[in-house]
N, C-alpha and C positions, 0 to 999 in steps of 0.2 A: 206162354210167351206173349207181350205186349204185340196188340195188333201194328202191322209194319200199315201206314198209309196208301203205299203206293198199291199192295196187295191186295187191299181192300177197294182201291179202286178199281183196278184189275179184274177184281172180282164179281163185281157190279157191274163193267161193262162185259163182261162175259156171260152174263146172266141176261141180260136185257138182249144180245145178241144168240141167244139158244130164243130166246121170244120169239124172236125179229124171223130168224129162220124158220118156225111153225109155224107162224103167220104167214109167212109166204109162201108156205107147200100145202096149209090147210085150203088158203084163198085159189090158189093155180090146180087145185084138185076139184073147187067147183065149178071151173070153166072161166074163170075171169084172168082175163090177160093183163096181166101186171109188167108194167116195162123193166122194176127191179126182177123181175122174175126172166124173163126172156133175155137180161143181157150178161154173157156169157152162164156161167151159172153163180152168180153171188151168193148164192144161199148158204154155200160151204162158208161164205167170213160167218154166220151166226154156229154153221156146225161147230166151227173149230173150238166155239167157247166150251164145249167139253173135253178138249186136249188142255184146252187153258187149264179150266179145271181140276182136272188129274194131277198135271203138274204141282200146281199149289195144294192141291191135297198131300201128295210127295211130300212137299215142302214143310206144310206146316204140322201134318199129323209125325214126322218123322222126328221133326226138333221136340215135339210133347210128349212122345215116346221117354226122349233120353231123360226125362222127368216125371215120368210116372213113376210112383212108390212101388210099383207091382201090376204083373201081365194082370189079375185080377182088375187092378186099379182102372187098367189101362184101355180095359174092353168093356168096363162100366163105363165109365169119362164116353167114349164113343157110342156105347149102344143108345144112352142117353141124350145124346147129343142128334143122334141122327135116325134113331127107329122110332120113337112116339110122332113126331111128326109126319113122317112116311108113312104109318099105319092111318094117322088120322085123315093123310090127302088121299089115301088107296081108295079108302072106305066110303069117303066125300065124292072121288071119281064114279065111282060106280051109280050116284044118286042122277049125274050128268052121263053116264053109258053103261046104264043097267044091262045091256047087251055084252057087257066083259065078265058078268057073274059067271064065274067057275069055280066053285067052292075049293077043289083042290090047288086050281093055278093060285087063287086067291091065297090060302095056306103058306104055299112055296113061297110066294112072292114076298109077304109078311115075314119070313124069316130068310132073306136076299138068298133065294134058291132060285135059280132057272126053272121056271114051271115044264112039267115034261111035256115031250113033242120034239119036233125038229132044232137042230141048236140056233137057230134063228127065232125061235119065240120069246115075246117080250113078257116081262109082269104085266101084272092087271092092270095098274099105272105105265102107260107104255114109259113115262124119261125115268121111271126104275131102275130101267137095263143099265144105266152107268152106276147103280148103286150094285151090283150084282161084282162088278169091280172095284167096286169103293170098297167092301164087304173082303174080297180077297184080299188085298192090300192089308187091310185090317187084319182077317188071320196071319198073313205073313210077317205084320210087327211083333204079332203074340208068340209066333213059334220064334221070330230071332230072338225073342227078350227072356224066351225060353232056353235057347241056346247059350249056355255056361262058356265063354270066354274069352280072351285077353281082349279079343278085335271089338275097336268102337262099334256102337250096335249101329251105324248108318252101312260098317260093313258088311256086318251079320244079314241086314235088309237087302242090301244089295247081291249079297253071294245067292242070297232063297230067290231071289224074283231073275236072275239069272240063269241059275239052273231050272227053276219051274218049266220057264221060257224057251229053254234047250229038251227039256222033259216032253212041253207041248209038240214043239215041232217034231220029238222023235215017232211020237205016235198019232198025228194028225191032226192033233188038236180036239179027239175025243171027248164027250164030255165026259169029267168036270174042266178035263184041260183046257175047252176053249174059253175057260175062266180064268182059272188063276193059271194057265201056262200059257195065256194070249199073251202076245208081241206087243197088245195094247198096255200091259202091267209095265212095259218099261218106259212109259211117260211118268208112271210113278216113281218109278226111281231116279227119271231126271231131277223129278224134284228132291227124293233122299240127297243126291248127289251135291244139287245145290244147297242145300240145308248145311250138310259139311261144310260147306266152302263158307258160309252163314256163320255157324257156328265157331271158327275159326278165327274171325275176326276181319277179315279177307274181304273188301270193300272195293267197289269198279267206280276210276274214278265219273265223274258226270258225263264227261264226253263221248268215254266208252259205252258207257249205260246206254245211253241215249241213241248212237249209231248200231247197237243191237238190238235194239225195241226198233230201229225203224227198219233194220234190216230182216226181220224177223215180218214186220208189216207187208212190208215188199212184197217177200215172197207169197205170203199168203193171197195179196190183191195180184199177183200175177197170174197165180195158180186160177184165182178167179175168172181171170179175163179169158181164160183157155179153156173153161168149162168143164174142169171136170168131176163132174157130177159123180161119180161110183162111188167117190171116199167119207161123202156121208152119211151113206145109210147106215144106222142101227144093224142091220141082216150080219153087214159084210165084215163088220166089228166082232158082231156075236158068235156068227162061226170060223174066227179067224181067217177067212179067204183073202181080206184087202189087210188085216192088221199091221203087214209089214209094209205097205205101203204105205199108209195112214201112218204110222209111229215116222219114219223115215223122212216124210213131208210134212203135216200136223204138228206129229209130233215134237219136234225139232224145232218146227218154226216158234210152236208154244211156249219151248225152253227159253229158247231165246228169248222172248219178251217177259217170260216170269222171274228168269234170269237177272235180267235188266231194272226190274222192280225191285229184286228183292236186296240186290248188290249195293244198288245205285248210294253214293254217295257225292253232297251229302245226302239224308232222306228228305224228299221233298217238303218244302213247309208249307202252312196252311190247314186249315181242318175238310174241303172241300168240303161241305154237308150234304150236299145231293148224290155223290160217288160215292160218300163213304155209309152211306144210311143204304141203298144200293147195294154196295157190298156186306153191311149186316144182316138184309135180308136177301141174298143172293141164296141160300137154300130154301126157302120159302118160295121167292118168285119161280125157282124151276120147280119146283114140286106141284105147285096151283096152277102153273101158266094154260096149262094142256084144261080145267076145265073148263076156263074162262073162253077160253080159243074154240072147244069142241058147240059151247052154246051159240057161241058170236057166230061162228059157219052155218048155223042151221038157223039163223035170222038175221042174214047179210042185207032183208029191207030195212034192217034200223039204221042203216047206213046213210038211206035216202041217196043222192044223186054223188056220194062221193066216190071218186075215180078209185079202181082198184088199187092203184099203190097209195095212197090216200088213207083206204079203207085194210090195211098191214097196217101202216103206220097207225093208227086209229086202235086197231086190235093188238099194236104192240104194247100201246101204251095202258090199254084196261084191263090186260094181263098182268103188267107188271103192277101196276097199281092197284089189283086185287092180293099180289106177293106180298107189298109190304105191307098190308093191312092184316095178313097172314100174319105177317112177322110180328106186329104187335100182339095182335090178339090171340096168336097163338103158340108160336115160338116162342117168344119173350118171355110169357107164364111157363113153361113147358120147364124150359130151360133155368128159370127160380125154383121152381118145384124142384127140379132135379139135383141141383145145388144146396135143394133145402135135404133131402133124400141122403145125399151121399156125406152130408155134416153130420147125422144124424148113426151114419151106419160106424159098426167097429172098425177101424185100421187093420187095413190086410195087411196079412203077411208072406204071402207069396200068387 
């Protein structure tokens, strides 16, 4: 599908904003009191940009689906798309926290498995853990596209990540449950859901758009102001404990604004070049961000006299700016290679 504008900026600011929030829990972990850190707990607006996320993963991995030639087609296009880079950032992190070498987490994690231990342990790349979700979603388009009949496959998507979801909560969210049967999977099918409504032809006119993107902002800066800090840790995601509340609040509120982008009519004009280069290397900047962050914390004198929130912003920005340089130098190739790869190979046929 032709990239939408608005999702691409979307996406970009959601990306710059999972920064913004490591910057600010790396820097308030070494003692510096940050006044964006101490008021109420704002860190959750940068969490929430992986509800964003999920959503638009919904969204756009769902409509690519109804156009893959084949489940084969359809898990190369993705494996390509999103494992050579994650192996190359895993592998790069550890040169930056040779301290996470675990030859077998390392293993797991390289093929989006929950490395063993308790269901709150992360990859060797800690911002993994949302590919560990990405990864389920993924099996779950392969098994509906697998599934022979009548129902559009956004419902075949929808009935599996449903039931999964009723499967987790029947037995506690066990692993592998607190995976693909986490309450967190059904941000992804907000986005199936919208992709329908997408596909359909079914357009919100501007004013609606726009009174959902801010109603969706609202609640988020409210949720802020009231601090509460539990719904974004990683832990509480990974072993489903908060998932129902995170999807219920997050995640809703993310619908809402992904919603609002994606509906919005007409689509915004403009080429916006700084949001939308942003959102082309929005997997890149959250893949790198965490080395560039892990270095900058352990020589917070290169800062020299500038004030802690100051010195976030400072770290927000030379993370991001090492993502997009990611994104050329290495994504960009990756992703022609890939292209060149898949022209090359024979036409599946199932």
């Amino acid at each position: 599908m032709d990239k939408l504008v608005s999702i691409q900026w979307l996406r970009g600011a959601a990306a710059v904003a999972v920064v913004w929030f490591h910057a600010m829990f790396l820097v308030s972990n070494n003692g510096l009191q940050a006044y964006q850190v101490q008021y109420g707990d704002i860190r959750q607006i940068g969490a929430i940009g992986v509800d964003v996320f999920f959503v638009i993963s919904g969204f756009i991995v769902s409509i690519s689906a109804t156009r893959a030639r084949s489940v084969r087609a359809f898990i190369g296009n993705r494996f390509w798309r999103i494992w050579p880079l994650y192996a190359i950032a895993t592998l790069l992190y550890l040169l930056v926290r040779p301290d996470r070498l675990d030859p077998g987490a390392l293993a797991l994690s390289l093929l989006f498995v929950q490395p063993l231990g308790s269901a709150t342990t992360v990859p060797t790349l800690p911002p993994g853990w949302t590919l560990l979700f990405e990864a389920a979603f993924y099996a779950v388009i392969a098994l509906a596209l697998c599934w022979r009949s009548a129902r559009p496959l956004h419902e075949r998507i929808a009935i599996a990540i449903v039931l999964l979801v009723l499967l987790g909560s029947a037995y506690g969210f066990s692993r592998p449950l607190n995976i693909v049967g986490n309450p967190i999977m059904l941000e992804f099918l907000l986005g199936v859901l919208i992709g329908r409504v997408w596909a359909s032809g079914y357009r919100l006119p501007a004013w609606l758009a726009t009174a959902m993107f801010a109603a969706g902002t609202f609640f988020i800066l409210r949720d802020a102001m009231h601090g509460m800090y539990w719904d974004w840790k990683a832990e509480s995601t990974l072993d489903a404990s908060l998932s129902w509340q995170r999807f219920r609040m997050w995640g809703l509120y993310a619908g809402l604004i992904v919603c609002s982008a994606a509906l919005r009519a007409p689509v915004p004009q403009g080429t916006g070049k700084p949001m939308t280069l942003l959102g082309d290397a929005s997997y890149s900047i959250y893949l790198f961000h965490m080395h560039v962050l892990d270095l900058l914390v352990h020589r917070l004198d290169l800062f020299g006299t500038l004030s802690p929130d100051a010195i976030i912003l400072a770290a927000t920005a030379c993370a991001t700016l090492v993502g997009v340089l990611a994104h050329w130098v290495l994504e960009r190739p990756l992703m022609r290679l890939a292209t060149h790869w898949r022209a090359r190979a024979p036409n599946p046929t199932g």
